[in-house]
C-alpha positions in Angstrom: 46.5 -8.8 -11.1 49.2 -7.3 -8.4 52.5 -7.0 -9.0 55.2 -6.3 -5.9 57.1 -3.0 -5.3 60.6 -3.5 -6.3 62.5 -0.7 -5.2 65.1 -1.9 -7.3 63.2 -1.0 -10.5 62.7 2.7 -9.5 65.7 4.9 -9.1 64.8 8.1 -7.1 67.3 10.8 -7.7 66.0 14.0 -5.7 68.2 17.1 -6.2 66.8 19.4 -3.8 69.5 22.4 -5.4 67.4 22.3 -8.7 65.3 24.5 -9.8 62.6 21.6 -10.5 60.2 21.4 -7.7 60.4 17.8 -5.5 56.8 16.7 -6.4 57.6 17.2 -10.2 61.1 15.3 -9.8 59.1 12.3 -7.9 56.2 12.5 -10.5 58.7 12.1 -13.1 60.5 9.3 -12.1 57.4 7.3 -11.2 55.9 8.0 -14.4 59.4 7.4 -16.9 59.1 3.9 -14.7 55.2 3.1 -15.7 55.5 4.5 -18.9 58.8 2.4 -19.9 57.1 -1.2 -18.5 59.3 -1.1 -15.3 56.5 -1.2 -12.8 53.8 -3.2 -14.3 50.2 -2.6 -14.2 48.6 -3.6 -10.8 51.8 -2.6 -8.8 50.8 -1.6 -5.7 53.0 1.8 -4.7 53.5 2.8 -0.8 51.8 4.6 0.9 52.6 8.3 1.3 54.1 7.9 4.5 56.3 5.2 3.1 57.8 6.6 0.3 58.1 9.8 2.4 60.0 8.3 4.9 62.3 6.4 2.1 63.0 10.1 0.4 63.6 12.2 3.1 60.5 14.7 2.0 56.8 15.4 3.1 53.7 13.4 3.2 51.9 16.0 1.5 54.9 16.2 -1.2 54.3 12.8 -2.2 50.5 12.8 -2.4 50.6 15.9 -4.6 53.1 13.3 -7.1 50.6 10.4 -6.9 47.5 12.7 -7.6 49.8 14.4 -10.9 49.9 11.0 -11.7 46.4 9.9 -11.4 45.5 13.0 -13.4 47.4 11.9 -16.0 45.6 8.2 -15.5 49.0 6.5 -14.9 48.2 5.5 -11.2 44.2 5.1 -9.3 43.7 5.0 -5.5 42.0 1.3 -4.9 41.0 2.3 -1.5 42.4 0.7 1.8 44.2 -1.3 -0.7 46.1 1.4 -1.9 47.4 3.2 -5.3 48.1 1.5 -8.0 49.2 0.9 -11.3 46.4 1.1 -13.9 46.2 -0.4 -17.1 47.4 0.8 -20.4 46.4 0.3 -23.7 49.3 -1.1 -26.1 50.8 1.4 -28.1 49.9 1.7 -31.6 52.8 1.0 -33.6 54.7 3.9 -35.4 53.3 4.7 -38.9 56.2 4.7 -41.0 54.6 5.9 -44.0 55.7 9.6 -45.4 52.9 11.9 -45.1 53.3 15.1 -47.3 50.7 17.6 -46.3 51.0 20.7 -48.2 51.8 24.0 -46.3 49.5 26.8 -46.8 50.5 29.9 -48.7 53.7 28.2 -49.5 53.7 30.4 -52.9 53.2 33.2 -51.3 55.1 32.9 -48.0 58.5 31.8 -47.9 57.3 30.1 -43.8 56.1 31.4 -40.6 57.4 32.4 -37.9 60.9 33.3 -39.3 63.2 36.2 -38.9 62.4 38.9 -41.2 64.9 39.8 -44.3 65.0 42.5 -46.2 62.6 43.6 -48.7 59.7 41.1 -46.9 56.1 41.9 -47.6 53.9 42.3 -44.8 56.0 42.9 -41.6 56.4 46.6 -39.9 60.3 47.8 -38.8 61.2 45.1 -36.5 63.7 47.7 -34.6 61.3 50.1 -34.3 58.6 48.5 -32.4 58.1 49.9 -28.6 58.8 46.5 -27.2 59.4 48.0 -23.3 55.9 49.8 -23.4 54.1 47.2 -25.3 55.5 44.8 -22.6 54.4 46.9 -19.2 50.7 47.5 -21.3 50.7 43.9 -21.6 51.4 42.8 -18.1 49.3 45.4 -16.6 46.4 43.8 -19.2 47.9 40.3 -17.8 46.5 41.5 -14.5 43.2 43.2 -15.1 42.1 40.2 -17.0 43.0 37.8 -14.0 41.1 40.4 -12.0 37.9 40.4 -14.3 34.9 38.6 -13.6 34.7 34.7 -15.0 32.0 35.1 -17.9 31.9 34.8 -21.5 33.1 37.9 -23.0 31.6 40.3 -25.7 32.3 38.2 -29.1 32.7 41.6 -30.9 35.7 42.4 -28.8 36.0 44.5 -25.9 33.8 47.6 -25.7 36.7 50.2 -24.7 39.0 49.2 -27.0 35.9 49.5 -30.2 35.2 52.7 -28.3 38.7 53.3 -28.7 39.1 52.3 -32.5 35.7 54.3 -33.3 37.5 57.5 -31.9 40.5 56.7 -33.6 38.9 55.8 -37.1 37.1 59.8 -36.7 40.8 61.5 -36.3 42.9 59.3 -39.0 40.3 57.9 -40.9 37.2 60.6 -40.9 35.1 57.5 -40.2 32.0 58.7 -38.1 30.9 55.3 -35.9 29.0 53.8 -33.0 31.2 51.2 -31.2 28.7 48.7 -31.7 29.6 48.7 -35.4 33.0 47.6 -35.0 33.9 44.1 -34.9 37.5 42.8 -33.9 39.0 40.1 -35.9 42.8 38.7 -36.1 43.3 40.3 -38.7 42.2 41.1 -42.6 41.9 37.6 -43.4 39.4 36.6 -40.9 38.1 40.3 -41.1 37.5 39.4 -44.5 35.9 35.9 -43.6 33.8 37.2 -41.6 32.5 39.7 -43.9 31.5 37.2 -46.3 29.6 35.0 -43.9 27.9 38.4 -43.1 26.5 38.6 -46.4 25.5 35.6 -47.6 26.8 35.9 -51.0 28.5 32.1 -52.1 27.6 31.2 -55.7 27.6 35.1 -56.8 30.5 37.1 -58.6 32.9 39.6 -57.2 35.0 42.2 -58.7 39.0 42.3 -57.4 41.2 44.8 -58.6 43.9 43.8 -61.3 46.6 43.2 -59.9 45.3 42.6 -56.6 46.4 41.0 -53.3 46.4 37.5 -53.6 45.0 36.7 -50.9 41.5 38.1 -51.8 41.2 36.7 -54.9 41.7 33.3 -53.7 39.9 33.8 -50.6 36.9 34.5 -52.9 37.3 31.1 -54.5 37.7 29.5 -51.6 34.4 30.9 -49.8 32.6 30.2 -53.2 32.7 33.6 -55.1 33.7 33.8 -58.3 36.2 36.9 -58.6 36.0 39.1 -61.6 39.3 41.2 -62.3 39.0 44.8 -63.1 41.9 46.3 -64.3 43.3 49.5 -62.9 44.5 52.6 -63.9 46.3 55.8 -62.5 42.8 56.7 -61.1 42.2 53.7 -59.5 39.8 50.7 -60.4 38.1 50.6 -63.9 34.0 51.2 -62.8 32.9 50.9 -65.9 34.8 48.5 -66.9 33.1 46.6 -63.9 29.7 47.2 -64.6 30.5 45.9 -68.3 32.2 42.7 -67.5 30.0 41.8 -64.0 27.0 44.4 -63.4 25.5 42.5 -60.7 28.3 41.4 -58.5 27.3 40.8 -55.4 30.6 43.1 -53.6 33.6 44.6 -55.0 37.2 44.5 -53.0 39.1 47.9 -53.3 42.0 49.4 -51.9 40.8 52.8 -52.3 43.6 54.7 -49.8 47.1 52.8 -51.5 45.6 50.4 -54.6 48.5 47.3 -53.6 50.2 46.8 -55.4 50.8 49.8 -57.6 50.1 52.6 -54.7 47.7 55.1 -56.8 44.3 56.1 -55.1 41.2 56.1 -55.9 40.2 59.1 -57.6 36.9 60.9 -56.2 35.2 60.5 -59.4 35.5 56.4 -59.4 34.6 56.7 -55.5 31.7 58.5 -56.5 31.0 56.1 -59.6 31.9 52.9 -57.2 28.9 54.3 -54.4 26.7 54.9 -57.2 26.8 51.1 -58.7 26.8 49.9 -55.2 24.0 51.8 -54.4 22.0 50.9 -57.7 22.9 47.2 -57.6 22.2 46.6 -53.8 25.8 45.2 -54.4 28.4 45.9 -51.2 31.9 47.5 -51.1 34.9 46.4 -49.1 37.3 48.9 -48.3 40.7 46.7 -47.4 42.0 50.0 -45.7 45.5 47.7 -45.0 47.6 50.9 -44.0 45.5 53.3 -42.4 47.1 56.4 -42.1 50.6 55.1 -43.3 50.5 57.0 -46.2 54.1 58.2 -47.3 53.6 60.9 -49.0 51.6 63.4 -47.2 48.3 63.2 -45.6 46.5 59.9 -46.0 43.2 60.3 -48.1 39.7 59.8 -46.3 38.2 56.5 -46.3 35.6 55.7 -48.6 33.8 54.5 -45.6 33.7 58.1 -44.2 31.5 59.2 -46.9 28.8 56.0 -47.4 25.1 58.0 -47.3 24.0 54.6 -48.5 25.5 52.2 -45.9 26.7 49.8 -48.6 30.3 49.9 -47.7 32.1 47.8 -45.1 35.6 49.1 -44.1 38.0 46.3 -43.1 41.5 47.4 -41.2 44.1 45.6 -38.9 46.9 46.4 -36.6 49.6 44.0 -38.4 50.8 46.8 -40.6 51.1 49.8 -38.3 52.0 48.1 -35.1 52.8 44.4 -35.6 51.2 41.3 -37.3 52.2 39.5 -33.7 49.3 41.2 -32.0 46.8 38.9 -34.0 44.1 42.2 -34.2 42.2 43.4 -37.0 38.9 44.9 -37.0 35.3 45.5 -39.4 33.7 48.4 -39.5 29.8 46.9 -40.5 27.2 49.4 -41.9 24.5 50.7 -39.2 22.1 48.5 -40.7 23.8 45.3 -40.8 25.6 45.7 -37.6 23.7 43.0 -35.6 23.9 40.4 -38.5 27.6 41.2 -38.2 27.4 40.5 -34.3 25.3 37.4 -34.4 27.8 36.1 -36.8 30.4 37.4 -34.6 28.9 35.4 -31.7 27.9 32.1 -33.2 31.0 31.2 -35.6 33.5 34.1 -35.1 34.3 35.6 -32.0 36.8 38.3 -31.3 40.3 36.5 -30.3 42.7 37.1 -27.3 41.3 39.6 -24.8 44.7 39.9 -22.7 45.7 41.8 -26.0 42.9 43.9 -26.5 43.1 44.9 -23.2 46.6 46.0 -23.8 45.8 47.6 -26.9 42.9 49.6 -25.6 45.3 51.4 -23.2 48.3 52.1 -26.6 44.8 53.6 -27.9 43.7 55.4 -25.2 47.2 57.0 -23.5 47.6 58.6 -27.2 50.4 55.7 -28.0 49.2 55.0 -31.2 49.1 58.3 -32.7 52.6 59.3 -31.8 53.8 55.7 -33.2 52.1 56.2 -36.7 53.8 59.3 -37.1 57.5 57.7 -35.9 56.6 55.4 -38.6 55.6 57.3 -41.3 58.7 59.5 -40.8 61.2 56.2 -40.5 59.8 54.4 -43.9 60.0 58.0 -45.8 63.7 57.8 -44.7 64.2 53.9 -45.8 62.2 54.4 -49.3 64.4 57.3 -50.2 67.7 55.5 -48.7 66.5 52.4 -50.9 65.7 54.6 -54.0 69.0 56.0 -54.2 71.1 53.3 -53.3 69.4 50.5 -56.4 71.6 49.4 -58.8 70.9 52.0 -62.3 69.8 49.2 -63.8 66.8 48.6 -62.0 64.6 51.4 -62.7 61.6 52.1 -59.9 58.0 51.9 -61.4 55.9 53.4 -58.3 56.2 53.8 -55.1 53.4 51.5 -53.4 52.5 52.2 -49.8 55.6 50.9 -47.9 57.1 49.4 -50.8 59.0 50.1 -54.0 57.5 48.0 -57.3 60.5 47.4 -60.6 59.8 45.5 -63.0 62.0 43.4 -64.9 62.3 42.5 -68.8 60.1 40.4 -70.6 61.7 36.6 -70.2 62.1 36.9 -66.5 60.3 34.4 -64.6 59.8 36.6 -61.1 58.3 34.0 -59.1 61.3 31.4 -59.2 63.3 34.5 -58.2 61.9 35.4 -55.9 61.6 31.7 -54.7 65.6 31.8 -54.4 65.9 35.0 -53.2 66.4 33.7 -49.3 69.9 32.3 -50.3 70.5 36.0 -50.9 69.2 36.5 -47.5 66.6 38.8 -49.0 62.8 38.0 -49.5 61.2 39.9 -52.2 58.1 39.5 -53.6 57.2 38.8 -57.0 54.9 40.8 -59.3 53.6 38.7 -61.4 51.2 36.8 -58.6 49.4 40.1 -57.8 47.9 39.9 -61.8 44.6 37.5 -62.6 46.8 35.9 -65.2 50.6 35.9 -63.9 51.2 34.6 -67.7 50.2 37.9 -69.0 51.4 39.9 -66.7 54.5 42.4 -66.9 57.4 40.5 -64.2 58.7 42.5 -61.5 59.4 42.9 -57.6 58.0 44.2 -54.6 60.3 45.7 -52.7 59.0 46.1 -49.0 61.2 48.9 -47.1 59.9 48.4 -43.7 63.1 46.6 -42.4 65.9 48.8 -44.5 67.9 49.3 -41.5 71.0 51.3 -43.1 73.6 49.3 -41.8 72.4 46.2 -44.2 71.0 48.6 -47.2 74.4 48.4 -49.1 74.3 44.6 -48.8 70.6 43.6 -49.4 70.8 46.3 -53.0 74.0 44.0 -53.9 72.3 41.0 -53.3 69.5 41.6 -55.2 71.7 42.9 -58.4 73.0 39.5 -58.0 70.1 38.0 -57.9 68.4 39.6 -60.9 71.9 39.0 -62.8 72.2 35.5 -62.4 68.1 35.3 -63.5 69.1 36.8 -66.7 72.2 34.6 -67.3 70.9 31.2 -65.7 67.5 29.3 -65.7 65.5 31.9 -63.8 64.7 33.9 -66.8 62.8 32.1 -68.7 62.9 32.3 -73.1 61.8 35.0 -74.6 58.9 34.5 -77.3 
């Protein structure tokens, strides 16, 4: 069926002062037109010379307009009998039923992509982060990758930049390496995803440090493991009381360097211990090394990975915590001898992301960036956890110091997690204790104090806030009765 052009219908309003290029103003008045019924299908348009001459613009400026709109299916060329109109198919009408889908982590995250606030888990000093240099890496990285050759690249990541991070691991580390046994992930998460699918092990057991992350103890369940917690101590995780409670786990998660979240390392007798059961077990060990060299107080202790005679120990780090979570970059360090299972898995189902950014990164490696911004760091959080440590209210008494963070606990009869879940109105975001335990009923309450983003000119009001906070849980329905 053909419809007449009605000129009428169509109300061209070209502003040749805007910033909006000509063809895109065209294209969007012709398709707001189609879209909104005014020119009905099988409406024959002019030609290009036409509507070129009734605009005052190009030939060529209109044809580019039609074929944005016949890319977009709202217009086809008929041939000598011009372009027009196509078909559309009705619109469906609007669901207008509520649909609630649950967002993930909510009890653990208070959202994504939100402004940081003080005390909040998981995000490195916001002021401190070399955004000028990170942004002339990037652009220069912008360009090299334009400039590379179109073909699918390495699924393990780029081979400078795991050259890069295998020199890196030897200095801060001592991890001795071959590139080709590093994998680059987004991150622990899918570091630890991709470990998993490594192995093989759904259906077995897994022992996870109590407390833990929560994270990896869910991420087991998820993936089909069974986690087994093993409590620990001022040494670190209980071995023995491992190999007692599961003696043929398939793997054990540790955080040998900084146990999160109470901060003590591994001693070297459990190390030794831990090796010894993996070895004997043909069980596998994996070293969530989440802060690297950000170690507080003094030089950071070796990586269990850097002494593994037996290859059963696969080291896990990421770049969210001693650069910024932003970058999306994590990497695995597989053993020699499962390196190409690693790979092939790498290839097939989990490829390294973003390679703009790895490019970029490679160069903050290699131009000795990184080394010179883990010590800025280390010096700036020592200065914010002593700033924090002083300034607390008396009343809240400091039980460790835990990496980047400060843990108190509260009395018995506080519920932690629905303080914590109202902290934000305080404009503060700690976390709660009590999730990082197998059984948060049992478990003694408390906070998690991250000190990353202290800067002093809020310390004085996020410490009052959170006296506040923790008063009104003991006088209002936050704390719950005590047995």
């Amino acid at each position: 069926m053909t419809a007449p052009w009605n000129p009428e219908l169509v109300s061209f309003q070209i502003d040749r002062s805007h910033s909006t290029p000509i063809t895109a103003q065209i294209t969007a008045t012709l398709r707001a037109a189609i879209i909104e019924g005014r020119l009905r299908p099988g409406t024959r348009l002019p030609s290009w010379l036409d509507m070129a001459s009734q605009l005052g613009v190009a030939r060529g400026t209109v044809k580019a307009a039609y074929e944005a709109l016949a890319d977009e299916l709202l217009v086809f060329s008929a041939g000598a009998a011009g372009t027009r109109v196509a078909e559309r198919a009705a619109p469906k009408p609007v669901e207008t039923k509520q649909v609630d889908i649950p967002r993930p982590l909510q009890d653990l995250e208070r959202g994504f992509s939100l402004r940081p606030l003080p005390f909040q888990m998981g995000v490195p000093a916001q002021d401190a982060f070399p955004a000028k240099l990170w942004a002339r890496l990037r652009t220069r990285a912008v360009r090299a990758n334009a400039m590379a050759p179109v073909g699918p690249p390495d699924p393990r990541g780029e081979p400078e930049l795991r050259a890069q991070i295998a020199a890196q691991l030897a200095i801060t580390r001592g991890i001795c390496c071959h590139p080709d046994q590093i994998i680059l992930t987004s991150g622990y998460k899918n570091g630890l995803c991709l470990t998993l699918m490594a192995l093989g092990v759904q259906g077995r057991t897994a022992w996870v440090e109590d407390p833990c992350y929560p994270v990896a103890r869910t991420g087991l369940e998820i993936a089909g493991l069974k986690p087994v917690p093993i409590p620990v101590d001022a040494k670190g995780i209980r071995v023995d009381m491992g190999v007692r409670a599961a003696p043929d786990a398939a793997l054990a998660i540790v955080t040998p360097g900084q146990q999160a979240p109470t901060g003590v390392t591994l001693s070297p007798e459990r190390r030794t211990a831990l090796l010894a059961w993996a070895e004997r077990e043909g069980a596998w060990i994996i070293e969530d090394d989440y802060l690297s060299e950000l170690q507080l107080g003094g030089r950071a202790a070796p990586a269990m990975a850097a002494n593994d005679p037996a290859g059963r120990l696969i080291h896990i780090g990421t770049f969210g915590k001693t650069i910024s979570p932003s970058l999306g970059l994590g990497f695995v360090v597989a053993p020699l001898a499962l390196a190409g299972r690693f790979g092939e898995v790498a290839g097939y189902l989990n490829p390294a992301p973003n390679v703009t950014t790895q490019l970029a990164l490679t160069d903050f490696l290699a131009d000795g960036h990184f080394l010179r911004h883990l010590r800025h760091m280390k010096c700036l959080y020592r200065e914010r956890r002593d700033a924090l440590h002083a300034r607390l209210d008396p009343n809240i008494v400091v039980d460790a110091f835990a990496g980047l963070a400060l843990v108190v606990h509260l009395p018995r009869g506080y519920d932690d997690v629905a303080l914590a879940k109202r902290a934000p109105e305080f404009g503060i975001a700690p976390c709660p204790l009590s999730v990082w335990y197998a059984n948060p009923a049992e478990a003694q309450p408390g906070m998690v104090l991250c000190v990353t983003n202290l800067r002093p000119q809020i310390l004085d009001k996020a410490c009052d806030m959170l006296a506040t906070l923790i008063d009104e849980g003991a006088a209002g329905p936050i704390a719950a009765q005590a047995a």
